[in-house]
N, CA, C and O of each residue as an XYZ file, in Angstrom:
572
protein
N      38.779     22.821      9.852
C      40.129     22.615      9.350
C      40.393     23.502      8.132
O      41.312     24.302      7.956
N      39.206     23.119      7.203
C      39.675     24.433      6.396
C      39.859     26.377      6.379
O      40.590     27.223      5.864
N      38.759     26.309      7.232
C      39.074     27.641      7.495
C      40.638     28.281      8.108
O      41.119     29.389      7.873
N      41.324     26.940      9.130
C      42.633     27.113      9.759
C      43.782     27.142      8.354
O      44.900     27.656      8.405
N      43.152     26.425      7.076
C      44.065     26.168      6.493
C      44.243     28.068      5.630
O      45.225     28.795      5.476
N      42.971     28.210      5.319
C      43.125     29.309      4.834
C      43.711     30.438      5.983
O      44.547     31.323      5.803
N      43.189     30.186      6.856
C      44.173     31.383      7.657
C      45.422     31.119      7.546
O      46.004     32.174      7.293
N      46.422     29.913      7.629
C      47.491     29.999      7.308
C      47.960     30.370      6.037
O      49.108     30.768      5.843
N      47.320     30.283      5.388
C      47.703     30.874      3.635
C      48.112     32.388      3.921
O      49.131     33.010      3.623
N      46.886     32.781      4.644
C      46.631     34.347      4.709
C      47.705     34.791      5.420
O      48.257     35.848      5.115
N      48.227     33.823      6.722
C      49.612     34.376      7.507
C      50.938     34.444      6.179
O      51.808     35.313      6.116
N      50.796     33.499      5.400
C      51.961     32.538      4.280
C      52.771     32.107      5.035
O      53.958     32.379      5.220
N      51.818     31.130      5.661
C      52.635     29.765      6.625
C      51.901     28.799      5.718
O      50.816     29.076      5.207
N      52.590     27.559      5.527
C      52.240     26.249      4.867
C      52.483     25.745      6.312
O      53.232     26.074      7.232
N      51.004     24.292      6.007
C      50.981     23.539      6.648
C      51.073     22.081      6.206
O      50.414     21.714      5.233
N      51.904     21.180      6.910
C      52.508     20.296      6.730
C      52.108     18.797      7.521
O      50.988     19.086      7.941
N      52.316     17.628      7.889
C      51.685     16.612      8.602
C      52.691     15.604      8.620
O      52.975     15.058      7.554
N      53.381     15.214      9.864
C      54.509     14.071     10.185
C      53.887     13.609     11.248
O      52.862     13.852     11.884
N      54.874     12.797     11.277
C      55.229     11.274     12.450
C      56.259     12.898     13.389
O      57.138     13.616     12.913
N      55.767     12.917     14.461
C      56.605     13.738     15.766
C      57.303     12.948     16.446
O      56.458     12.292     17.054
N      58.384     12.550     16.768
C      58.930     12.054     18.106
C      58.697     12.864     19.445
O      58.419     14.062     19.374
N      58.775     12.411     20.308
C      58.372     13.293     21.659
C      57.517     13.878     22.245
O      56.366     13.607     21.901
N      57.640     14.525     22.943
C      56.281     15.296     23.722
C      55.568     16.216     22.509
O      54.381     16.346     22.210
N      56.423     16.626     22.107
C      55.942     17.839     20.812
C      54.456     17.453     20.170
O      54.366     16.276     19.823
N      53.453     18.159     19.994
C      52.427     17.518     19.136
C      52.745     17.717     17.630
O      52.635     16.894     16.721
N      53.351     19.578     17.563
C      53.578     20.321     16.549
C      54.568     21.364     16.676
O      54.905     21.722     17.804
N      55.099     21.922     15.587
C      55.593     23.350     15.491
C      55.720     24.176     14.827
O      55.823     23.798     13.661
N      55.773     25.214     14.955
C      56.511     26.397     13.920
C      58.144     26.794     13.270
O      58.993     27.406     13.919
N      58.296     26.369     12.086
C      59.329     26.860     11.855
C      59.521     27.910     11.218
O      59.593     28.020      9.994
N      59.632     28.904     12.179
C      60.195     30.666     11.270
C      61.063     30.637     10.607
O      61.713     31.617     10.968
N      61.529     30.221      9.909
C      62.547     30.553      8.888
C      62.079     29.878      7.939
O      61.963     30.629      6.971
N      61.657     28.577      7.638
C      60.494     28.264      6.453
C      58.974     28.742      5.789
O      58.364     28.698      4.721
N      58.736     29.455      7.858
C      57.463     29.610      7.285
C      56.198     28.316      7.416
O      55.150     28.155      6.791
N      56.747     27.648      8.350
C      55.383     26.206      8.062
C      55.325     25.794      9.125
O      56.231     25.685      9.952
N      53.859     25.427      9.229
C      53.685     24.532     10.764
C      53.761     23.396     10.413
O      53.524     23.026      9.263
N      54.118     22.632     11.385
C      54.095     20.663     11.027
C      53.254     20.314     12.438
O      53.394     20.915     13.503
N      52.327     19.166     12.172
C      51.868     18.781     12.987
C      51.497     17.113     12.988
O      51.077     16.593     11.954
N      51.725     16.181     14.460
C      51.610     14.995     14.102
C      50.545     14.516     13.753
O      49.489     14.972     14.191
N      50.592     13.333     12.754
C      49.566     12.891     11.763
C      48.938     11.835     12.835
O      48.098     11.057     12.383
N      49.212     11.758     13.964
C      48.142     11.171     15.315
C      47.660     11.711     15.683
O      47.035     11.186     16.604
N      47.374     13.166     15.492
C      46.347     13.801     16.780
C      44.793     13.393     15.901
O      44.526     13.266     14.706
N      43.973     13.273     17.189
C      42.886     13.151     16.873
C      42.823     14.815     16.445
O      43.644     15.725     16.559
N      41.059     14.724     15.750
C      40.737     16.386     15.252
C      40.890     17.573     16.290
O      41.338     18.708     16.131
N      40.430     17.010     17.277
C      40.332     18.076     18.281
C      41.884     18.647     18.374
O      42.182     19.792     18.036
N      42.744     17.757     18.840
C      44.023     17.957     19.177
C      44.526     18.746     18.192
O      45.132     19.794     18.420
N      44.202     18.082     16.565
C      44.819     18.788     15.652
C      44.531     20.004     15.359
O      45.489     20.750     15.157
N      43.351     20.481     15.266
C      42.775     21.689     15.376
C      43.541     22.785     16.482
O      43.874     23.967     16.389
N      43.638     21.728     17.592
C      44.230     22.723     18.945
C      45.571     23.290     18.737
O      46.029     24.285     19.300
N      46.103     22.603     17.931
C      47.607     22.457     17.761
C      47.746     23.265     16.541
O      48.346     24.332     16.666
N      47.221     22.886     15.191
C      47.569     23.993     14.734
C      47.392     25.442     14.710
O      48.252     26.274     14.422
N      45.728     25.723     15.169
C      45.471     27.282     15.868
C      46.557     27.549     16.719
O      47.109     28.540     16.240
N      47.052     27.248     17.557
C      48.319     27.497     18.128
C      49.832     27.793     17.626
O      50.519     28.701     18.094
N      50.218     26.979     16.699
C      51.272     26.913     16.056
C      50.588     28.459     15.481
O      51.402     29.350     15.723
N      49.658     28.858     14.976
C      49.220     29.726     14.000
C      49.599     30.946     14.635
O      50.248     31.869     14.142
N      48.983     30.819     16.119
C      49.372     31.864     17.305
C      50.863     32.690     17.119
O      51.059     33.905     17.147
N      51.922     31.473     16.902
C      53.466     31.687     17.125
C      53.405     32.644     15.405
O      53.684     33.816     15.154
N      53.035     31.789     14.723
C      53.319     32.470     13.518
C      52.827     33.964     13.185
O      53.355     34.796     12.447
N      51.655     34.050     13.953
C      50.846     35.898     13.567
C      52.101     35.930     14.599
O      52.880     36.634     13.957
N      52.513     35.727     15.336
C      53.411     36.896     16.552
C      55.084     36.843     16.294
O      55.959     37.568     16.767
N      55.206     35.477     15.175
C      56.466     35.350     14.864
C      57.414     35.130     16.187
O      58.463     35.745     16.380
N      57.001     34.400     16.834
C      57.658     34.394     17.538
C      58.798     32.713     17.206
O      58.534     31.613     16.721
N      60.249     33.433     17.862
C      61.218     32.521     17.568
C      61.841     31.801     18.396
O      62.592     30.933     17.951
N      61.660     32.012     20.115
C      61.889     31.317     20.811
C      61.226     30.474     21.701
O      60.930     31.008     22.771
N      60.826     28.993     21.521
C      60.188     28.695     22.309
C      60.246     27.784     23.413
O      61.302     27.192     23.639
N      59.040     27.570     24.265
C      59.508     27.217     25.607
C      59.119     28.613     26.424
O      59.115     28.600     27.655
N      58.872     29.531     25.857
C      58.568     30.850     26.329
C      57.264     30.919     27.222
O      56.247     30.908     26.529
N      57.017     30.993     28.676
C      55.752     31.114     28.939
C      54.766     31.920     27.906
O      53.904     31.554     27.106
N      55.336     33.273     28.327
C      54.472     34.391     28.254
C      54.292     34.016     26.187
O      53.262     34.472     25.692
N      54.950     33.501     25.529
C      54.426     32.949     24.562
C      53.220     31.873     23.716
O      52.453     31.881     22.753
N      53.633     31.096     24.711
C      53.039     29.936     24.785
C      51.278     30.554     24.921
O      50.221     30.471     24.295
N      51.918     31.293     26.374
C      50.051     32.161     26.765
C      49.589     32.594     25.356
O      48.609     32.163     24.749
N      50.467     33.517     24.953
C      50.310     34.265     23.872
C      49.368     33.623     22.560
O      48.530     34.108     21.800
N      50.043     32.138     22.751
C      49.593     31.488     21.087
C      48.249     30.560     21.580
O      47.316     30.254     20.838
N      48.373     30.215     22.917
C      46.929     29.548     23.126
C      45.859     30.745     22.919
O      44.931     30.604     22.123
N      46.029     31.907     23.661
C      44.894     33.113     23.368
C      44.284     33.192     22.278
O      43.075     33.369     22.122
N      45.553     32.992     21.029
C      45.510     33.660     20.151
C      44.357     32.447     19.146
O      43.429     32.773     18.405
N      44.827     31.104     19.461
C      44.512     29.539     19.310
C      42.631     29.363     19.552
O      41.710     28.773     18.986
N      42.841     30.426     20.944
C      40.986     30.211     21.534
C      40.102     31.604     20.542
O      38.931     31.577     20.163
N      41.092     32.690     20.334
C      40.236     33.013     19.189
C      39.637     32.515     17.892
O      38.487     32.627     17.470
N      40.737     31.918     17.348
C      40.399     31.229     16.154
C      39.139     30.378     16.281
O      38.309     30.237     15.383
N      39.091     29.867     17.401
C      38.410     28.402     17.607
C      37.070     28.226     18.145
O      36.178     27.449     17.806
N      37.126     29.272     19.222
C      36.137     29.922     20.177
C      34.783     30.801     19.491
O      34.782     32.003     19.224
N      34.077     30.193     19.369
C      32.881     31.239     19.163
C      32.165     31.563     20.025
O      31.552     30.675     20.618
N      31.967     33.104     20.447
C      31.783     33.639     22.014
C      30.071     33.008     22.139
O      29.565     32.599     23.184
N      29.365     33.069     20.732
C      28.144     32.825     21.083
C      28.329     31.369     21.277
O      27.153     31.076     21.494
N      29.047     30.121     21.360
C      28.793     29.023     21.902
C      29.017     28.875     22.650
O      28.630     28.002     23.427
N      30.117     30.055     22.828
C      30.302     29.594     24.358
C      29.593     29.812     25.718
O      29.519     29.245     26.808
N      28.948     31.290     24.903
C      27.904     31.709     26.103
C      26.958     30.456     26.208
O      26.487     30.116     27.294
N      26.734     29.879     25.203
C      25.121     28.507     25.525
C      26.367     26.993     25.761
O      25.884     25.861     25.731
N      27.337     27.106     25.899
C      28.394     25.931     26.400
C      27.944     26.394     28.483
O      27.295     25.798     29.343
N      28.732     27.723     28.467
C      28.546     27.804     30.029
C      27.364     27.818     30.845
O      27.302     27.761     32.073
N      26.335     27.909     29.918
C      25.250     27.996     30.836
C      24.743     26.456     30.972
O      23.870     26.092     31.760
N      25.444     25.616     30.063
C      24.622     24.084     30.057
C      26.181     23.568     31.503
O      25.923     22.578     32.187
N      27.107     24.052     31.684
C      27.999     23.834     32.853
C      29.082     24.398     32.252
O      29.590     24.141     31.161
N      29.488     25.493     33.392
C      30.665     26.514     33.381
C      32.096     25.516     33.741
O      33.188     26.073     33.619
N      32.080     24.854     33.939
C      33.473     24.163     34.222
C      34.146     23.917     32.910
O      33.589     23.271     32.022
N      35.626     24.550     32.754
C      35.769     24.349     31.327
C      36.174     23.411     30.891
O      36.516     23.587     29.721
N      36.383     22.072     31.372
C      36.167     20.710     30.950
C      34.935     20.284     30.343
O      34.729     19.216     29.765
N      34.021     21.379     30.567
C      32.580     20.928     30.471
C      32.483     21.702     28.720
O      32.452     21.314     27.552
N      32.471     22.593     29.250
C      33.016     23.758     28.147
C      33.558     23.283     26.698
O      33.012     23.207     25.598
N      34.662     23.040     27.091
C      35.664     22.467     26.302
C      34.792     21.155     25.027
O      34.903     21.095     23.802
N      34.180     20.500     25.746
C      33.579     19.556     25.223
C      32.881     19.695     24.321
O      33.142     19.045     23.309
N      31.990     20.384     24.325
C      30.749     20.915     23.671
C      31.143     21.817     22.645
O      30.508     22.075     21.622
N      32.438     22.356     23.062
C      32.903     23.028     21.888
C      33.797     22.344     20.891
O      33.928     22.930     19.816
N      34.234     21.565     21.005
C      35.436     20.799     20.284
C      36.714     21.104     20.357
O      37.495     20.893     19.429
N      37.088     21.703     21.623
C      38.819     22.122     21.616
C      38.608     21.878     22.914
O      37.724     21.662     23.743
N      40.507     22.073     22.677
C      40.887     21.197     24.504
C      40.843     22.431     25.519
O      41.234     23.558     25.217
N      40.282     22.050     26.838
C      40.226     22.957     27.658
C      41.135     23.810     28.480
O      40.886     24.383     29.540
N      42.417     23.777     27.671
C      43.566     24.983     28.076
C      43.131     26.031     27.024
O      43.615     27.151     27.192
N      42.579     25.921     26.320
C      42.022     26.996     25.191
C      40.820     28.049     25.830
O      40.778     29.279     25.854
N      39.828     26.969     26.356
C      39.045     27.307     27.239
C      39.330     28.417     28.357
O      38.793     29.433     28.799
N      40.459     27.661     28.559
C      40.666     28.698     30.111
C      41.706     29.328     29.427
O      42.479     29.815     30.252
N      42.019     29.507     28.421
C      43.017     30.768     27.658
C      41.827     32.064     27.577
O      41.840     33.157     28.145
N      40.853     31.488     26.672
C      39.899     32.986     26.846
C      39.309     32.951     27.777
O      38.678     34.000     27.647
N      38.937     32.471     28.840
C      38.222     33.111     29.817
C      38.900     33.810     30.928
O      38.446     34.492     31.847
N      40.051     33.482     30.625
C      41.584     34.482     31.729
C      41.542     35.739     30.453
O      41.786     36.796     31.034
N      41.349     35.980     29.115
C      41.475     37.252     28.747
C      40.772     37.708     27.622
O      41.019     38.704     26.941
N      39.865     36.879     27.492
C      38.578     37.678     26.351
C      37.740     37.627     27.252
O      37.448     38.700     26.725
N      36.867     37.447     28.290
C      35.879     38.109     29.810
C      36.229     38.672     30.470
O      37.340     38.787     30.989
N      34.809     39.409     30.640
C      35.170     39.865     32.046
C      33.680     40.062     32.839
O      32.701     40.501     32.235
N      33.653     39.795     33.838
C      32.368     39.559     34.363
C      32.042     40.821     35.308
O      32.955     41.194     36.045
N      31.070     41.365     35.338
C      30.621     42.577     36.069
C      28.700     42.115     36.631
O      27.862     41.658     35.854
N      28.435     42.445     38.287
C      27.512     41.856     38.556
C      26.623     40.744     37.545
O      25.683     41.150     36.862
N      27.012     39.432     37.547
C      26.555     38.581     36.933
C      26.087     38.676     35.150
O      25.260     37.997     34.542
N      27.079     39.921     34.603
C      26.744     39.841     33.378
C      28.491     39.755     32.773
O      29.483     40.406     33.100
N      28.282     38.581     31.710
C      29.649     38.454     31.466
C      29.966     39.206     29.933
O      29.119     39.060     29.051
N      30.917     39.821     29.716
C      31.230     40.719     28.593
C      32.093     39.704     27.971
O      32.740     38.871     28.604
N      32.058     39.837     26.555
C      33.141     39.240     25.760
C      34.058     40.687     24.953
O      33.617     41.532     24.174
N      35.516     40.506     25.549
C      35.926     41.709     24.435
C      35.993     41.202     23.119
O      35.643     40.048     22.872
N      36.430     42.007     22.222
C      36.602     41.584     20.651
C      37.510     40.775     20.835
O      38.147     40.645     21.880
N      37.715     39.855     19.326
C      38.765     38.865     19.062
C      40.053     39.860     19.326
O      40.036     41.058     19.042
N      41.143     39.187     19.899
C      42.370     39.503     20.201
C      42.666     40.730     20.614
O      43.492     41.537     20.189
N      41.710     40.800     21.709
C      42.011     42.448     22.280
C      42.307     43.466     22.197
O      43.123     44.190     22.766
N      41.263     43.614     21.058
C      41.298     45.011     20.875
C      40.600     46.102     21.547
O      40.543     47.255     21.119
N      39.926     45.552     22.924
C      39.793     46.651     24.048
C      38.517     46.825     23.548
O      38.427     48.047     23.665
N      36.938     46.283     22.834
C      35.882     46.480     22.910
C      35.406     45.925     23.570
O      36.138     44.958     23.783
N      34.358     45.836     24.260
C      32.971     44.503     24.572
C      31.929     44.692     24.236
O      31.323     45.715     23.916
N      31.630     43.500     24.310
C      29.713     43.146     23.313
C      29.125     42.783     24.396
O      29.735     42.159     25.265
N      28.020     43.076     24.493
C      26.947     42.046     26.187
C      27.134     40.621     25.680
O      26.821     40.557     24.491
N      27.471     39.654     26.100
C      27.256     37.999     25.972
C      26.456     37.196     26.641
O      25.933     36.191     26.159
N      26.269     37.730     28.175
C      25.577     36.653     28.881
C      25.341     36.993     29.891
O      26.345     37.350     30.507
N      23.724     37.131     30.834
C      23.695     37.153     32.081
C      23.307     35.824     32.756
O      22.407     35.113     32.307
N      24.181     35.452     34.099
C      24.183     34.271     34.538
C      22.593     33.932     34.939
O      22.294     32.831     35.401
């Protein structure tokens, strides 16, 4: 949590904590500058939610409801959160990313956010590119 908090400093987004009505867990408001997030989520959730909200804020983005956004801020959500070396010893104890997910402490749409675009697997050796695609890879894991 703290490290999320300091990354939001570093974006100069303030983060904030309410009662949400609705489906909403959390959000971004661009024009203040602050994420709010409900003061019910368990850690995991909250964690999930604000790396995400954090997503919208590095990309500034202002409309939402946006798929290709949404993709955008979970990606951006499983970097923050994701450490490739746990995850390589998460998949080998079971690749299902429910399984995944667990062992790591975030929810498994995060999961399957980086493994649709930080891997890529070539004869049974899986590559991790750099955080937020910047088009390198490191060796991570042979199955």
């Amino acid at each position: 949590m703290r490290e999320l908090i300091a990354h939001a400093a570093s974006l100069g987004v303030s983060v904030h904590v309410a009662h949400i009505d609705g489906p909403q867990r959390g959000y971004y408001d661009s024009v203040s500058k602050q994420v709010v997030y409900d003061y019910e989520l368990t850690p995991v959730e909250r964690d999930t939610v604000l790396a995400h909200e954090l997503g919208h804020a590095f990309y500034d983005h202002q409309c939402y409801g946006n798929p290709a956004y949404e993709a955008a801020a979970d990606y951006y959500a499983a970097c923050l959160l994701i450490d490739p070396e746990r995850y390589i010893a998460a998949e080998r104890l079971d690749p299902a990313p429910d399984a995944i997910a667990e062992v790591l402490g975030v929810e498994p749409k995060l999961v399957r956010a980086f493994e649709a675009r930080a891997l890529t697997r070539v004869r049974g050796i899986t590559y991790v590119h750099s955080k937020m695609g910047a088009g390198q890879y490191r060796y991570a894991a042979a199955y």
